[in-house]
Biopython code that builds the backbone (N, CA, C, O; Angstrom):
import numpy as np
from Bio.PDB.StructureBuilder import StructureBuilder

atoms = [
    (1, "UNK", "N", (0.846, -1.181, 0.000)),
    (1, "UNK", "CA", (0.000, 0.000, 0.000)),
    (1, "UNK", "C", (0.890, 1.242, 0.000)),
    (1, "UNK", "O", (2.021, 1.398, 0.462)),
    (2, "UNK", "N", (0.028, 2.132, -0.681)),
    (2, "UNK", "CA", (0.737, 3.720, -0.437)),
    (2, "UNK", "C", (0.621, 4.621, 0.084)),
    (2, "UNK", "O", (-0.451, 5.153, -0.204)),
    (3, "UNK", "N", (1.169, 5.137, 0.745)),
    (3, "UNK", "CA", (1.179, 6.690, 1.775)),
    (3, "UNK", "C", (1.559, 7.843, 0.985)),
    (3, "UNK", "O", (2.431, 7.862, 0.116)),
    (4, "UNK", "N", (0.751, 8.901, 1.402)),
    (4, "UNK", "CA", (1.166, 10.617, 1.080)),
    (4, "UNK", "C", (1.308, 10.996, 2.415)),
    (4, "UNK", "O", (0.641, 10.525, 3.336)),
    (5, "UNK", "N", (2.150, 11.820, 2.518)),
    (5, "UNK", "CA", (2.289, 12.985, 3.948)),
    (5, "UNK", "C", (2.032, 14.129, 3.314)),
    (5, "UNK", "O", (2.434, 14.333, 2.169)),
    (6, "UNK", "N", (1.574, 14.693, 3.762)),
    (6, "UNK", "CA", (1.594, 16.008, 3.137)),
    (6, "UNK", "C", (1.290, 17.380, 4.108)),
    (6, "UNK", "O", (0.162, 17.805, 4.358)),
    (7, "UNK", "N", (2.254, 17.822, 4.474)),
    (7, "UNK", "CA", (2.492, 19.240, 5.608)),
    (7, "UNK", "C", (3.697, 20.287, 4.832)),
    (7, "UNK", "O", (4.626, 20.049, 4.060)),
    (8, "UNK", "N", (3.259, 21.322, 5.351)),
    (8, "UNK", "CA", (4.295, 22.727, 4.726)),
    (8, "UNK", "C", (5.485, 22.494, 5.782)),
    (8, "UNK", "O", (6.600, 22.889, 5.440)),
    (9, "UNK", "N", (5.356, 21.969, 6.865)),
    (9, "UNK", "CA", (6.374, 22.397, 7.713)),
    (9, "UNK", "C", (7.565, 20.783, 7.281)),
    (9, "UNK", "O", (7.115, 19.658, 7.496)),
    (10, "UNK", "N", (8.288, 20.876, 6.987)),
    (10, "UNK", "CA", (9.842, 20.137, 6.321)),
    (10, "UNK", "C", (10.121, 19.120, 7.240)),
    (10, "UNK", "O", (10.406, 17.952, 6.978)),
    (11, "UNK", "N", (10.017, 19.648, 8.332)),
    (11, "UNK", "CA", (10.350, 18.700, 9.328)),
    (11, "UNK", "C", (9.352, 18.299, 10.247)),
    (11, "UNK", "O", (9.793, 18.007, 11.358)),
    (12, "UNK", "N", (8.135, 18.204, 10.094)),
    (12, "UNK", "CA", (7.044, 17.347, 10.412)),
    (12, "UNK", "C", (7.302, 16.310, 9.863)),
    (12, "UNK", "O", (7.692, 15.389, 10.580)),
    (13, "UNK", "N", (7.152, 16.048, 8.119)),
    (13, "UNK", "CA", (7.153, 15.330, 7.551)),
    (13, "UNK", "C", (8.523, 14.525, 7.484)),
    (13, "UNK", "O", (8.619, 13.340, 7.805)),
    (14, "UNK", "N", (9.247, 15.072, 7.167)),
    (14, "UNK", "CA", (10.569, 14.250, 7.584)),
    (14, "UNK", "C", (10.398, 13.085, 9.155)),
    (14, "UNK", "O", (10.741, 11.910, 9.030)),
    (15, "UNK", "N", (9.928, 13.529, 10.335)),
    (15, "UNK", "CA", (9.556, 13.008, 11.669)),
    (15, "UNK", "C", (8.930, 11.928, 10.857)),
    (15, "UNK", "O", (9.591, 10.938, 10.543)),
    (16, "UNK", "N", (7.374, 12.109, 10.413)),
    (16, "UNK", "CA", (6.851, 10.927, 9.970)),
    (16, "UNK", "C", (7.395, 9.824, 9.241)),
    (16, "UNK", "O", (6.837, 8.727, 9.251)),
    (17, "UNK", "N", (8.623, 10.084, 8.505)),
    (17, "UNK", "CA", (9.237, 9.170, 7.401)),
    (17, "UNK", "C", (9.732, 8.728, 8.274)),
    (17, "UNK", "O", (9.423, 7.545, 8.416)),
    (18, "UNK", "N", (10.528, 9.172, 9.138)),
    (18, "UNK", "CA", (12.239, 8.320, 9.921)),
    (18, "UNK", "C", (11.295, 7.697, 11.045)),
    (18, "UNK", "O", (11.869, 6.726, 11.540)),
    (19, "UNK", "N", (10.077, 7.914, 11.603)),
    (19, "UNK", "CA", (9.814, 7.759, 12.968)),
    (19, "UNK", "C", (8.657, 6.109, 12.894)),
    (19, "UNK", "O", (8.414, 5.180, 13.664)),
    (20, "UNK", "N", (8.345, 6.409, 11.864)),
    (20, "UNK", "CA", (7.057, 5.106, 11.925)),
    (20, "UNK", "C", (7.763, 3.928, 10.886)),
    (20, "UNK", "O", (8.177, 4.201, 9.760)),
    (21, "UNK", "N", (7.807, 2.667, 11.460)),
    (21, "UNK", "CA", (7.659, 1.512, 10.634)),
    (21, "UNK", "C", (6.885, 0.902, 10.051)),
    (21, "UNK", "O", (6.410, -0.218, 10.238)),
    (22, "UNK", "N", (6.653, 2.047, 8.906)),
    (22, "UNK", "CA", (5.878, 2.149, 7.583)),
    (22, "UNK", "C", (5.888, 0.406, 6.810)),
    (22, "UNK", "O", (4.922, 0.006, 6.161)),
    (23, "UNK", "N", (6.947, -0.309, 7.006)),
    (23, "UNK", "CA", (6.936, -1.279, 6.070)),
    (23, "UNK", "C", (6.001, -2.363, 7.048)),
    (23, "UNK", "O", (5.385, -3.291, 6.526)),
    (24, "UNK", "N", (5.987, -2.148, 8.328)),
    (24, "UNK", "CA", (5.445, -2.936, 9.219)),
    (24, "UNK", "C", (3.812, -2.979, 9.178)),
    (24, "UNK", "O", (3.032, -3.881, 9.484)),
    (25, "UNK", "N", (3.617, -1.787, 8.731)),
    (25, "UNK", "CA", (2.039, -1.732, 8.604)),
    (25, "UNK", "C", (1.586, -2.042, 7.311)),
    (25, "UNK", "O", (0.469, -1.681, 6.943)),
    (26, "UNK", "N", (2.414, -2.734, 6.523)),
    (26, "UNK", "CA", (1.853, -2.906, 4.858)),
    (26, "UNK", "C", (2.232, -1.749, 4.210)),
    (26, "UNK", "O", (1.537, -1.529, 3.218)),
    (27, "UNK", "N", (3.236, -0.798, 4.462)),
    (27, "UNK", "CA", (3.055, 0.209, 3.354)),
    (27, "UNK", "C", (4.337, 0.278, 3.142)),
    (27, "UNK", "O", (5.307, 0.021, 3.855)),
    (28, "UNK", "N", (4.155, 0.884, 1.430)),
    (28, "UNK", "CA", (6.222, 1.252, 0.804)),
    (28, "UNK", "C", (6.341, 2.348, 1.708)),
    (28, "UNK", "O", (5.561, 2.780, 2.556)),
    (29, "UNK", "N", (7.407, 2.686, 1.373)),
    (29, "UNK", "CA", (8.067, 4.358, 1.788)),
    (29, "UNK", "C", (7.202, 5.481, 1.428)),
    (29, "UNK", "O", (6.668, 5.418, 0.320)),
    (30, "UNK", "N", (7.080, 6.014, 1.815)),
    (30, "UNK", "CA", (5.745, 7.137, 2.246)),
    (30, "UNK", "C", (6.618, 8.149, 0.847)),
    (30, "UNK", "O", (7.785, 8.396, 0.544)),
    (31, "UNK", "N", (5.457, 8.436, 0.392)),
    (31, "UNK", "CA", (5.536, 9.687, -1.064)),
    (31, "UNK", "C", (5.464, 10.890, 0.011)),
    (31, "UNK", "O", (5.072, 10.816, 1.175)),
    (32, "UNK", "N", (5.879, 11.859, -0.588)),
    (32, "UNK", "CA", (5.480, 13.531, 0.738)),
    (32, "UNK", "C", (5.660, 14.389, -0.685)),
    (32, "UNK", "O", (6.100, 14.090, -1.795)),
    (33, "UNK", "N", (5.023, 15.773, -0.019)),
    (33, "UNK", "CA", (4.360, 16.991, -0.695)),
    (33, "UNK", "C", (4.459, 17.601, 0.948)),
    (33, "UNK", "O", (4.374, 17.183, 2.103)),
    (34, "UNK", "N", (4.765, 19.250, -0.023)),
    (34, "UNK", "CA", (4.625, 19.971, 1.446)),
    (34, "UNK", "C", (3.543, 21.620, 0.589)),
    (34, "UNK", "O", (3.689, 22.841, 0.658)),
    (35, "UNK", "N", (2.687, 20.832, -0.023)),
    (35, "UNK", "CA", (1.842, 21.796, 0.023)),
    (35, "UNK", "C", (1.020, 21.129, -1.091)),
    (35, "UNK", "O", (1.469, 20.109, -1.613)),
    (36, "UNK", "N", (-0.534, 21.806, -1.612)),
    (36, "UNK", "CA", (-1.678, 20.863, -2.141)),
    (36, "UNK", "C", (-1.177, 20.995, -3.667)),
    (36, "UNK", "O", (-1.705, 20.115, -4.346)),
    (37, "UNK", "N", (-0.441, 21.708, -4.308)),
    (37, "UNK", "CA", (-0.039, 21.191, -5.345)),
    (37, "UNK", "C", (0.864, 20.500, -5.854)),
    (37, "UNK", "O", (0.968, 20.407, -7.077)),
    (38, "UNK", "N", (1.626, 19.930, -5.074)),
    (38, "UNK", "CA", (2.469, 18.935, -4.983)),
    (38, "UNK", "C", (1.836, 17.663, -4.537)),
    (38, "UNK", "O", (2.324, 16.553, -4.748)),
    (39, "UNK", "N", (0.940, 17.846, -4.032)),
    (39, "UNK", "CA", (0.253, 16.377, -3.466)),
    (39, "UNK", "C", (-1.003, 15.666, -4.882)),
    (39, "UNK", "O", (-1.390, 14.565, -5.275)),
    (40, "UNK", "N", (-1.182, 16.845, -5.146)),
    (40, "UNK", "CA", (-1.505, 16.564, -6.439)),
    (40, "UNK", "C", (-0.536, 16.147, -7.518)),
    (40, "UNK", "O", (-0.909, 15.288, -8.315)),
    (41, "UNK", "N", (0.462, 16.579, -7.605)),
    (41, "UNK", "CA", (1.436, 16.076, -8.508)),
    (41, "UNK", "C", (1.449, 14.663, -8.260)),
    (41, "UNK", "O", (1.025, 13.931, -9.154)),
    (42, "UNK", "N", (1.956, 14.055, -6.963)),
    (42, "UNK", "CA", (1.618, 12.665, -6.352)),
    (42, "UNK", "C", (0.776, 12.068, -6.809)),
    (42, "UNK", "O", (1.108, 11.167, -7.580)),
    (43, "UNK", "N", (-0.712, 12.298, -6.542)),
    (43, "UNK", "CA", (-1.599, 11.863, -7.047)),
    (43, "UNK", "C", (-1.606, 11.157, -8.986)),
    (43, "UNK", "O", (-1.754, 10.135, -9.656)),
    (44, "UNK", "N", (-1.344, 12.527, -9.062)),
    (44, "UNK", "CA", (-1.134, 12.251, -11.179)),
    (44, "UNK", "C", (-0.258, 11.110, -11.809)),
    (44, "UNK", "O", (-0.362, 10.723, -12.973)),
    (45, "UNK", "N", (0.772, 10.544, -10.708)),
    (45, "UNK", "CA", (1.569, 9.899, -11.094)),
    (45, "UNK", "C", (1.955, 8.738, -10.222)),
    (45, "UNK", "O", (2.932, 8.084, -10.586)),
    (46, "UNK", "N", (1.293, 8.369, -9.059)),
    (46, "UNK", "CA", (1.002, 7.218, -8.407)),
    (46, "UNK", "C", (-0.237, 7.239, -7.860)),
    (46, "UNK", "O", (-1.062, 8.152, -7.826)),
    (47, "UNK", "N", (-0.293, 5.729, -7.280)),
    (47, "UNK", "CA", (-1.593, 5.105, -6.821)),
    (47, "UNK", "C", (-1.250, 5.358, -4.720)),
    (47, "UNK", "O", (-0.502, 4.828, -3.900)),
    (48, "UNK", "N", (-2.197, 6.335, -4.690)),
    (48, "UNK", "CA", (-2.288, 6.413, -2.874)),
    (48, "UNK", "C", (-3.133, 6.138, -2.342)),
    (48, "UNK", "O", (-4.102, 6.801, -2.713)),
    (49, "UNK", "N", (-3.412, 5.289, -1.408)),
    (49, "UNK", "CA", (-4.334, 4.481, -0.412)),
    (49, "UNK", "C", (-4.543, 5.282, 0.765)),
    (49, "UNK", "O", (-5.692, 5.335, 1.205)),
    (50, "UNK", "N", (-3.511, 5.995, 1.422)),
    (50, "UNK", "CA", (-3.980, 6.466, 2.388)),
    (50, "UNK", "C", (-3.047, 8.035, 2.467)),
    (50, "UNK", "O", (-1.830, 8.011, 2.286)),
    (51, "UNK", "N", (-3.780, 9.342, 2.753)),
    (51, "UNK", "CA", (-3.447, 9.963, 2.570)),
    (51, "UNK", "C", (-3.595, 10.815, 4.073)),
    (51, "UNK", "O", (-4.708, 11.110, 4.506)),
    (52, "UNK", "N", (-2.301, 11.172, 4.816)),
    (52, "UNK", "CA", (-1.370, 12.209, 5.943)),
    (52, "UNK", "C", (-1.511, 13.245, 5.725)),
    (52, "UNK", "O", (-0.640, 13.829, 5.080)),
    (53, "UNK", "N", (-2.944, 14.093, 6.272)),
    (53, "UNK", "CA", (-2.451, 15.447, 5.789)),
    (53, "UNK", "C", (-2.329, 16.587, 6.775)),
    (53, "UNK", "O", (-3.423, 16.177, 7.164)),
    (54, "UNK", "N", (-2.109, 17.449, 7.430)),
    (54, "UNK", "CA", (-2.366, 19.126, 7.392)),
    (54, "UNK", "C", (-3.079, 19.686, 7.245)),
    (54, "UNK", "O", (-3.473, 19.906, 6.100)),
    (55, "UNK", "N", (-3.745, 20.328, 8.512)),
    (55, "UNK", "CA", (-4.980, 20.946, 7.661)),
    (55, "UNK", "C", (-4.761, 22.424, 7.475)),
    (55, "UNK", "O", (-5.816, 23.011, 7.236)),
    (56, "UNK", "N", (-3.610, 23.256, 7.519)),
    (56, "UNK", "CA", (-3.394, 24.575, 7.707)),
    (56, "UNK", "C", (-2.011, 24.710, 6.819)),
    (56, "UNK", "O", (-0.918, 24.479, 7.335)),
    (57, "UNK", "N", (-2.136, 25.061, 5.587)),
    (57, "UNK", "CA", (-0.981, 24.948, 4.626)),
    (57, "UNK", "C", (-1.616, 26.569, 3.810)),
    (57, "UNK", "O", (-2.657, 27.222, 3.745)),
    (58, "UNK", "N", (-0.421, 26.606, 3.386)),
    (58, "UNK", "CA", (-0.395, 27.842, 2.539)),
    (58, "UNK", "C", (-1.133, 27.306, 1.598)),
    (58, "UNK", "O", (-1.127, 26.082, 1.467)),
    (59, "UNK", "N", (-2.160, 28.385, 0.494)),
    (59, "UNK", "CA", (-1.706, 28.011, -1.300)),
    (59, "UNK", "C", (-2.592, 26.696, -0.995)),
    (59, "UNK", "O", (-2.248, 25.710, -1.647)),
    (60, "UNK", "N", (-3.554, 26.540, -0.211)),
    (60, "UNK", "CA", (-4.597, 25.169, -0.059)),
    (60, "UNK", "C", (-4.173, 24.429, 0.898)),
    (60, "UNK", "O", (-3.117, 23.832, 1.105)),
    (61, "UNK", "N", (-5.643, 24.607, 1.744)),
    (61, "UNK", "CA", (-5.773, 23.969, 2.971)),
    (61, "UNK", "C", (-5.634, 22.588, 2.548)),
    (61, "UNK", "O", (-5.641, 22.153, 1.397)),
    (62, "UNK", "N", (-5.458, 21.724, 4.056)),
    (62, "UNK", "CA", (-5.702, 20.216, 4.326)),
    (62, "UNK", "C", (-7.060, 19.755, 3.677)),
    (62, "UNK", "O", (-7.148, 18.718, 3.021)),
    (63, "UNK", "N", (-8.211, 20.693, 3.936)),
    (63, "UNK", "CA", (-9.806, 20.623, 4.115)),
    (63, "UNK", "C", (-10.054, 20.652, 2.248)),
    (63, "UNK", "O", (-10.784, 19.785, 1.769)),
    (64, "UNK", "N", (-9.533, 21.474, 1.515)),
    (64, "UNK", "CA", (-9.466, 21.785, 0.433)),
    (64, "UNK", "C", (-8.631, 20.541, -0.875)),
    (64, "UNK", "O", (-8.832, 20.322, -2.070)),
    (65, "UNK", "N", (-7.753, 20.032, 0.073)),
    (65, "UNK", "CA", (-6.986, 18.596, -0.954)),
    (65, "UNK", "C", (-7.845, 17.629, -0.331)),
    (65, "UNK", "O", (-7.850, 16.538, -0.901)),
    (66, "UNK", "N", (-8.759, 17.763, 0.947)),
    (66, "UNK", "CA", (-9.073, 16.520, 1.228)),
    (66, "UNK", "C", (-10.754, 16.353, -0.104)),
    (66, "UNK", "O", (-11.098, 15.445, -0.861)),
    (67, "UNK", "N", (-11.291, 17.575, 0.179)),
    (67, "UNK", "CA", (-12.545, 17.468, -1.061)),
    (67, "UNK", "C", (-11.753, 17.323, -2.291)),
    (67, "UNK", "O", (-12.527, 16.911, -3.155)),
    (68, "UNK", "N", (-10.548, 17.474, -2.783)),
    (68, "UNK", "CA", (-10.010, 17.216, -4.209)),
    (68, "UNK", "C", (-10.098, 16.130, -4.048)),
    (68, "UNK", "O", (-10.909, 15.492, -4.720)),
    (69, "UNK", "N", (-9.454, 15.631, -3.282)),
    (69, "UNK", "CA", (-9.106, 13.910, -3.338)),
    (69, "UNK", "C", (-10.289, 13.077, -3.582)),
    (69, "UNK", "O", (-10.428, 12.324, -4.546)),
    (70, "UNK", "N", (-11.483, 13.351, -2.238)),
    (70, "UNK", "CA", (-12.597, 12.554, -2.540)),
    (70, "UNK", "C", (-13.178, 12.613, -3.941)),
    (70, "UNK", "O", (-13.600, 11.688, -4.636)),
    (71, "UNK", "N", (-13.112, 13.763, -4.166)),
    (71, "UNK", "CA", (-14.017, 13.790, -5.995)),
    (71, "UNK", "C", (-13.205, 13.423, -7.007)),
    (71, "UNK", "O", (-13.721, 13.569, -8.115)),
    (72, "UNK", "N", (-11.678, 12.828, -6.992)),
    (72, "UNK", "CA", (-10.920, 12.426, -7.977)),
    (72, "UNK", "C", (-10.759, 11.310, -7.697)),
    (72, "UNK", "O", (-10.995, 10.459, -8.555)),
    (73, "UNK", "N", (-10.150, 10.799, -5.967)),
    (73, "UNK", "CA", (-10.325, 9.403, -5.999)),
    (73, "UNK", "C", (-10.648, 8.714, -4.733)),
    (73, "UNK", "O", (-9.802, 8.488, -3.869)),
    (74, "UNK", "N", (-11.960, 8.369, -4.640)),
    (74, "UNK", "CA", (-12.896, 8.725, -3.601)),
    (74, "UNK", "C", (-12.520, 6.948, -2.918)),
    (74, "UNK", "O", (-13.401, 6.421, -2.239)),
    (75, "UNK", "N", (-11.337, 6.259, -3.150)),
    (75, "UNK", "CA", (-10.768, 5.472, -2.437)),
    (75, "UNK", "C", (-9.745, 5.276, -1.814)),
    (75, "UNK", "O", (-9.186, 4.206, -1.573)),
    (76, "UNK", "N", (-9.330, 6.817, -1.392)),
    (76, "UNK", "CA", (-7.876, 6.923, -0.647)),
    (76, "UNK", "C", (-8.730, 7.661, 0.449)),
    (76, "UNK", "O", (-9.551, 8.570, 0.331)),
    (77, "UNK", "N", (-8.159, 6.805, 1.839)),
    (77, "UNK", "CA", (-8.306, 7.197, 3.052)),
    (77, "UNK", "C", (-7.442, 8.482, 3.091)),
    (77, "UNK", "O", (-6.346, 8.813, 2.640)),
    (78, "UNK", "N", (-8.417, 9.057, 3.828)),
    (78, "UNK", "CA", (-7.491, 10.257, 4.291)),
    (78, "UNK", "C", (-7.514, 10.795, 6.134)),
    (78, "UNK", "O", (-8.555, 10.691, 6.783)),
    (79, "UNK", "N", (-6.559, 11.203, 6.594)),
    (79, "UNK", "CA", (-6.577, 11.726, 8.215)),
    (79, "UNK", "C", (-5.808, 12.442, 8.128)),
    (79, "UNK", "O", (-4.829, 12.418, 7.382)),
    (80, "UNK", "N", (-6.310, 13.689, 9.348)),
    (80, "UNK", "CA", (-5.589, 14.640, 9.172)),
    (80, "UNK", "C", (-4.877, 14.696, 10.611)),
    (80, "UNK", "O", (-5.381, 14.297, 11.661)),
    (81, "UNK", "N", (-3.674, 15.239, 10.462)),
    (81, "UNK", "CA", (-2.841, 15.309, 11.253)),
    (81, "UNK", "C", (-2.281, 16.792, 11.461)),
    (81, "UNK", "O", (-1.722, 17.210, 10.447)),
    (82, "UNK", "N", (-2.301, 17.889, 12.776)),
    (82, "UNK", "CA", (-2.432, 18.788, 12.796)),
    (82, "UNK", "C", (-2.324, 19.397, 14.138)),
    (82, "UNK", "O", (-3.233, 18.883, 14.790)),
    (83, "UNK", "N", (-1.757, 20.128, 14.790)),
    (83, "UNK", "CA", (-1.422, 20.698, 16.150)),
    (83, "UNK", "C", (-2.296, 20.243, 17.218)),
    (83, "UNK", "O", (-2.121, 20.640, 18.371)),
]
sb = StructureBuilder()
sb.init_structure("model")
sb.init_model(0)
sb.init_chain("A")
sb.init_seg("    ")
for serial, (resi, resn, name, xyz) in enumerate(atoms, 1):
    if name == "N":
        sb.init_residue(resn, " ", resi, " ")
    sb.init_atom(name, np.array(xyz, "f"), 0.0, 1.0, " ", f" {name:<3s}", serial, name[0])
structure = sb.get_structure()
């Protein structure tokens, strides 16, 4: 299975990569974006199952990729992760 992270702050997301044993839960190495048009880029060019997000990003909220996602691909889990 596949993971997105997706937070503006560099080193959130970095934490999530080094900190969780991603392969342990069924998933490759986590894809990351640190803002909603990059997570879209992700999207265009792999298959994501479950999607890490932010809900307070520059340039498009968490709340704002999470309605993209459902209406493009309304089978990637998504949770948001956030202060």
């Amino acid at each position: 299975m596949n993971i997105l992270i997706v937070d503006d702050e560099i080193r959130a997301v970095q934490a999530l990569v080094r900190r969780m044993p991603w392969k342990e839960y069924g998933f490759e190495d986590p894809f990351t974006a640190y803002s909603m048009a990059q997570a879209k880029d992700v999207f265009s060019t792999c298959h994501v199952d479950l999607m890490l997000s932010d809900i307070e990003m520059p340039q498009g909220s968490g709340l704002e990729l999470f309605e993209w996602v459902k209406s493009f691909y309304p089978k990637t889990e998504c949770i948001f992760v956030t202060c």
